[in-house]
N, C-alpha and C positions, 0 to 999 in steps of 0.2 A: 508549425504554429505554436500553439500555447503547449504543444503537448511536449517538443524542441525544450521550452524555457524550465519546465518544469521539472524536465531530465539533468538540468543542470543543476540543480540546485538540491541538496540533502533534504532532506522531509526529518525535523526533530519529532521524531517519533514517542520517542520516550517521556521527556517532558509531555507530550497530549497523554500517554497512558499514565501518567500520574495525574494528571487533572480527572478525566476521565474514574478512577481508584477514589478518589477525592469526594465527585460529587456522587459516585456511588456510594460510599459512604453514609453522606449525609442523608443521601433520602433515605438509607435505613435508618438512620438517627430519628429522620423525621417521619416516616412513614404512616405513621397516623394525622399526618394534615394535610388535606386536600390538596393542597401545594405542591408538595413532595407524590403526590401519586399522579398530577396532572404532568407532571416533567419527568416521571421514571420510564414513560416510553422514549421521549426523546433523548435520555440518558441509554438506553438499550439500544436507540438508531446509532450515537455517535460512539458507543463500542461496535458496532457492525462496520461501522466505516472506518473507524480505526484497525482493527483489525484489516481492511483491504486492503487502507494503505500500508499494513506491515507487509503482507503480502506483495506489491504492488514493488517495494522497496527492494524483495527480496530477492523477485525476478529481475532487477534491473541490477540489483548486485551481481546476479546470475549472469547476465548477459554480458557484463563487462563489467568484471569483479571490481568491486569498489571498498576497500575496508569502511568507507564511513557509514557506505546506506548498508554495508551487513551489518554494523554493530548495532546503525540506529533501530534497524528489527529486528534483532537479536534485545536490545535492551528493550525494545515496549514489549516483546515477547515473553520479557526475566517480568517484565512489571504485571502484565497479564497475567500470568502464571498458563502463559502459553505457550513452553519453550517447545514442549512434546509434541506440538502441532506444526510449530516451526523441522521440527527433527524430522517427523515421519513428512510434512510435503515438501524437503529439500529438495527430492528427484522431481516433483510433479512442477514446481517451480523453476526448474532446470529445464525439462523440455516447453514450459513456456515460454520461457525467455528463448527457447530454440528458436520456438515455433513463429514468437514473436519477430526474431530477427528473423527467419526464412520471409515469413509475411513481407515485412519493411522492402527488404533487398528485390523482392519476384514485383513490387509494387513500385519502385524506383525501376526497374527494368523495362517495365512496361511504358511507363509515363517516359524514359528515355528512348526506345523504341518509338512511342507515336509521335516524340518531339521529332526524331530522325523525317519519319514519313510524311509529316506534314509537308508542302511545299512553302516555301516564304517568296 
């Protein structure tokens, strides 16, 4: 399904971590207006999520090495100043994407298995 379309396609990672750097920023700029402190959670959500999907990217480079989606979280990681976090979870991102593919492959087995048994 969507989850298929999305594998296809590179996540510009980098560019969102410079936006992201951006409006962090500002709300330090602006931190004394009620404005700026009504949006600094939701600036704190969309690095929480940014970061997944670096993560997210990193495991799928994992799974079937892709130079584009390493670099792309490799670069929001340089932008982050989250490179150490990318270094030390390479291994635990590695047996995700294992685990991930073990999952997919035992879950197409099965679903091919009960197509067999069904009677038509």
């Amino acid at each position: 399904g969507a989850e298929r379309g999305d594998a296809a396609r590179v996540v510009d990672l980098a560019h969102g971590a410079n936006l992201l750097r951006r409006c962090e920023a500002r709300c330090r700029q602006l931190k004394h207006l009620n404005q700026a402190q009504r949006i600094s959670p939701s600036v704190a959500t969309a690095s929480d999520e940014l970061q997944a999907l670096m993560h997210t990217e990193l495991r799928r480079a994992c799974s079937q090495f892709e130079a584009d989606r390493f670099r792309s979280a490799v670069e929001c990681a340089l932008t982050l100043d989250r490179v150490d976090e990318i270094m030390s979870q390479v291994h635990n991102n590695f047996a995700e994407a294992i685990k991930e593919s073990t999952k997919e492959v035992l879950n197409n087995h099965v679903l091919m298995s009960l197509e067999q048994m069904t009677p038509q």
